[in-house]
C-alpha positions as CSV (number, residue, x, y, z in Angstrom):
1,X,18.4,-7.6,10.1
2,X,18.7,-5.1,7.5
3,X,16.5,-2.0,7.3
4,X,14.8,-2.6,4.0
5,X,13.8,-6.1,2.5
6,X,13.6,-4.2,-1.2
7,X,16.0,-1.2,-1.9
8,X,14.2,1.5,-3.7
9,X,13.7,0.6,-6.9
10,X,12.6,-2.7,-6.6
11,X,9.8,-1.3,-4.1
12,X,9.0,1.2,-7.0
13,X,8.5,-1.0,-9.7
14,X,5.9,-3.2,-7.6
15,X,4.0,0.1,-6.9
16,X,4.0,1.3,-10.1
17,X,2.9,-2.1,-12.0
18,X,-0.5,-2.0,-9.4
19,X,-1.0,1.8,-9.4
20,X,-0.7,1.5,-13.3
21,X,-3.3,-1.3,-13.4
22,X,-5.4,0.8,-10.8
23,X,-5.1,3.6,-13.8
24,X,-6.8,1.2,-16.5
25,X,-9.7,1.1,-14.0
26,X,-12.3,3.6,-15.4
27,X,-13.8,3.7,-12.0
28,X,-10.4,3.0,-9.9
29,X,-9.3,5.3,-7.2
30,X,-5.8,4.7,-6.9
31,X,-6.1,6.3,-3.6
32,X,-9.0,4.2,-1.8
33,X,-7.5,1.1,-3.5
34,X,-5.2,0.2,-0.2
35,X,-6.4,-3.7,-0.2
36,X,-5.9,-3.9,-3.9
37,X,-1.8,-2.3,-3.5
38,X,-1.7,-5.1,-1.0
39,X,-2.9,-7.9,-2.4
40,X,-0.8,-7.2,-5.7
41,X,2.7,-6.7,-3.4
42,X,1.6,-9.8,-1.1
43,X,1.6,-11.7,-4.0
44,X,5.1,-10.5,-5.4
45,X,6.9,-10.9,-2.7
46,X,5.7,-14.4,-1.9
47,X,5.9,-15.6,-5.4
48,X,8.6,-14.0,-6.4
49,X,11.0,-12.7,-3.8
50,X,10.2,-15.8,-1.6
51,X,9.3,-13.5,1.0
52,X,6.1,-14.7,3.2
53,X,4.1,-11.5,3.3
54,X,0.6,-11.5,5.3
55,X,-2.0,-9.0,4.0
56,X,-3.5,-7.2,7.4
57,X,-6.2,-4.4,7.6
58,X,-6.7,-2.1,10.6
59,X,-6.3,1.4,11.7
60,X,-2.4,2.8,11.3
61,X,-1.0,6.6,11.5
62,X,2.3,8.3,10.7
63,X,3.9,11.4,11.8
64,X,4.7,13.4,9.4
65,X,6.2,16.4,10.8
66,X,8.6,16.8,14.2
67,X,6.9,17.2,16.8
68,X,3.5,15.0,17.0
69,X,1.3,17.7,16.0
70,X,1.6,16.9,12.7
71,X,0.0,13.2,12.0
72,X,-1.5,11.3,8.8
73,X,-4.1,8.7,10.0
74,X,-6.2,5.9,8.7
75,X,-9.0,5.2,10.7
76,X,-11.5,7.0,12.9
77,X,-10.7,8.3,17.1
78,X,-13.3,6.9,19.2
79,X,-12.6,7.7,23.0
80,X,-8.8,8.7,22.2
81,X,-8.1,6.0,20.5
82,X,-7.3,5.2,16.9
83,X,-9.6,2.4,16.0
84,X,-10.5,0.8,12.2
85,X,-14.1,-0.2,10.9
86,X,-15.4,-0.8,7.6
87,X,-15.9,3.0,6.8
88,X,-12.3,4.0,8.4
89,X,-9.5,1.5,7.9
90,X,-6.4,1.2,5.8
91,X,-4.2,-2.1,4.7
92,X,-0.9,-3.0,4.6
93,X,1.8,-6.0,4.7
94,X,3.3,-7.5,7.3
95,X,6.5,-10.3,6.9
96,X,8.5,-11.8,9.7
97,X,10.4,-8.6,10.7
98,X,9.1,-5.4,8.4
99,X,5.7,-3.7,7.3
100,X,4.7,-2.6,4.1
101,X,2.6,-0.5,2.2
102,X,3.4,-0.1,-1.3
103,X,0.4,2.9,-1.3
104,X,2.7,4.8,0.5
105,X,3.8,7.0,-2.5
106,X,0.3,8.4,-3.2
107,X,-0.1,9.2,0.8
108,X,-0.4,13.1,-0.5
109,X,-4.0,11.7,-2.7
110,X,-5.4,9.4,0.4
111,X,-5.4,12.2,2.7
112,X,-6.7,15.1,0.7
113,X,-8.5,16.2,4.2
114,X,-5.4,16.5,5.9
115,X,-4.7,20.1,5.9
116,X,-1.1,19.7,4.7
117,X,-2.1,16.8,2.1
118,X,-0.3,18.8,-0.4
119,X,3.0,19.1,1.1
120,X,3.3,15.2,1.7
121,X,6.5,14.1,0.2
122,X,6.7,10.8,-2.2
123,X,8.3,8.1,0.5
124,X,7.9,4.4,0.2
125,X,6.7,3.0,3.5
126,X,9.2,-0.2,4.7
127,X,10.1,-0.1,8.0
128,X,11.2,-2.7,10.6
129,X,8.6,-4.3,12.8
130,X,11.0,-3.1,16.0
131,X,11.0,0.5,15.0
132,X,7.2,1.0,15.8
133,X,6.4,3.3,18.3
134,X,4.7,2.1,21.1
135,X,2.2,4.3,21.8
136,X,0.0,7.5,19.9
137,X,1.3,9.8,22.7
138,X,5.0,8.8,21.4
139,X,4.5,10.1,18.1
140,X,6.6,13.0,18.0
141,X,9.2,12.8,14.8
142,X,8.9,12.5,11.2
143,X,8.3,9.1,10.6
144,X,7.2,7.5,14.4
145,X,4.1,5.2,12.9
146,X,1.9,2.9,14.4
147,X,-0.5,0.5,13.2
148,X,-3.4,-1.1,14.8
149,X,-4.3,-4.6,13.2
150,X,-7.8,-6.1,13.0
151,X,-8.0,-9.6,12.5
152,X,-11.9,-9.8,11.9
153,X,-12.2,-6.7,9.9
154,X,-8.9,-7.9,7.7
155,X,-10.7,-11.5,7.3
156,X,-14.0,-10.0,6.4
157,X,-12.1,-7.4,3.8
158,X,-10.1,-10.4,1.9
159,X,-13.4,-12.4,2.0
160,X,-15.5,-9.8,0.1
161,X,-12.1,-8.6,-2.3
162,X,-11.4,-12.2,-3.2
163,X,-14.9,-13.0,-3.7
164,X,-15.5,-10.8,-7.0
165,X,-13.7,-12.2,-10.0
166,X,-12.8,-9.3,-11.4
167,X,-10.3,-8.5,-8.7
168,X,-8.6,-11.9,-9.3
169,X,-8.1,-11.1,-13.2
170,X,-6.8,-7.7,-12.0
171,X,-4.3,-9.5,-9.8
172,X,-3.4,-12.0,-12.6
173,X,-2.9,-9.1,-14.6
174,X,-0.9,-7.3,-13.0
175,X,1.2,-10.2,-11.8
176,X,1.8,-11.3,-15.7
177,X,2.9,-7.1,-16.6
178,X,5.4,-7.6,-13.8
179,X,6.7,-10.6,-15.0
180,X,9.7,-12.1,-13.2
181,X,12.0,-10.2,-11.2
182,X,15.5,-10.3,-12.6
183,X,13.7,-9.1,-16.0
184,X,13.5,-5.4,-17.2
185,X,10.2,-4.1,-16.3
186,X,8.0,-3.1,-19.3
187,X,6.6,0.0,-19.7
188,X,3.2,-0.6,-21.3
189,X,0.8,-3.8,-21.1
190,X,-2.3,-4.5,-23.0
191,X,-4.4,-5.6,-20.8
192,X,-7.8,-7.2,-22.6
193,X,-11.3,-8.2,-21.2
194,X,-13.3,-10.4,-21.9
195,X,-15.3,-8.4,-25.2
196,X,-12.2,-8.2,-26.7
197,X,-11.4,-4.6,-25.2
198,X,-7.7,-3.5,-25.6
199,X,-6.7,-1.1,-22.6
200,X,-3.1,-0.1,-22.7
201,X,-1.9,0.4,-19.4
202,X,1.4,2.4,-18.5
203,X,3.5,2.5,-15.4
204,X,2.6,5.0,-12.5
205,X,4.8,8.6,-13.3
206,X,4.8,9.4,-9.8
207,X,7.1,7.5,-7.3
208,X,9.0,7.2,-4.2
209,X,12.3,9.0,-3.9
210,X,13.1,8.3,-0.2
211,X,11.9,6.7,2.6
212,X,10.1,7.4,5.6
């Protein structure tokens, strides 16, 4: 099993196509959109890359400094324990053998109340299933994550995202700017609602340039 199902690029260019969607949004936040990078990159790599990808919701955290004291977390502590709900949760995707979350490169904008927000480096987030860590006591290097899915609460988020039609134009959208994969990736896309309103959209300037 190789280590990443997309090399660098490719994960870039998904990520930018739904952030720069996100950024046509007058009342978007790109950073509290989680469900939204999701659904966009679940629908990529099944359509297009073949690649059966499960949206899940939950609770999830990630070291990002050695030694565990320094830790980036979606989701709320209740009893010592990272659990999700529908104020305190993230999403992500899941295939056969890796998780993915193709928000991963604005991780420094979702966690403005992290201390060290700022400092966050631009990483895409592809790991293999196997390298989770098993517990949050085991989080001790740069990198150790663990993630904490909620059927119900991932059920009951889809329900309520696919239920509003504008989020299924957004999707269609976004799905026709990226067009198919071989192809070179646009820049720009007009994207037009239903008054007639032209809204150019441009791809996301800030991306990944490692991994974690």
């Amino acid at each position: 099993m190789g280590k990443f199902l997309l090399p660098l690029s490719e994960y870039n260019r998904i990520y930018q196509v739904t952030h720069g969607v996100l950024q046509g949004i007058p009342d978007a936040t790109a950073e509290r959109a989680c469900l939204f990078f999701a659904a966009v990159g679940g629908y990529v790599l099944n359509q297009c890359y073949k690649i059966r990808a499960q949206v899940v919701g939950g609770a999830f955290c990630l070291c990002v400094g050695d030694g565990g004291g320094e830790v980036a977390t979606f989701g709320k502590l209740e009893d010592g324990q990272l659990v999700s709900g529908h104020d305190a949760f993230h999403v992500w995707l899941q295939t056969d053998t890796h998780i993915i979350d193709f928000m991963a490169p604005i991780y420094r904008e979702a966690s403005a109340d992290y201390p060290k927000s700022a400092d966050l480096p631009r990483k895409m987030m592809q790991r293999r299933l196997d390298e989770e860590i098993p517990n949050l006591d085991a989080l001790a290097h740069t990198g150790d994550f663990r993630y904490y899915p909620d059927p119900a609460l991932t059920d009951k988020l889809l329900d309520g995202f696919l239920a509003k039609r504008f989020n299924e134009d957004l999707i269609k959208v976004a799905m026709a700017w990226y067009g198919k994969r071989r192809a070179k990736q646009m820049p720009t896309f007009a994207m037009q609602d239903e008054k007639g309103h032209v809204t150019r959209l441009s791809l996301a300037a800030k991306v990944a340039t490692s991994s974690w």
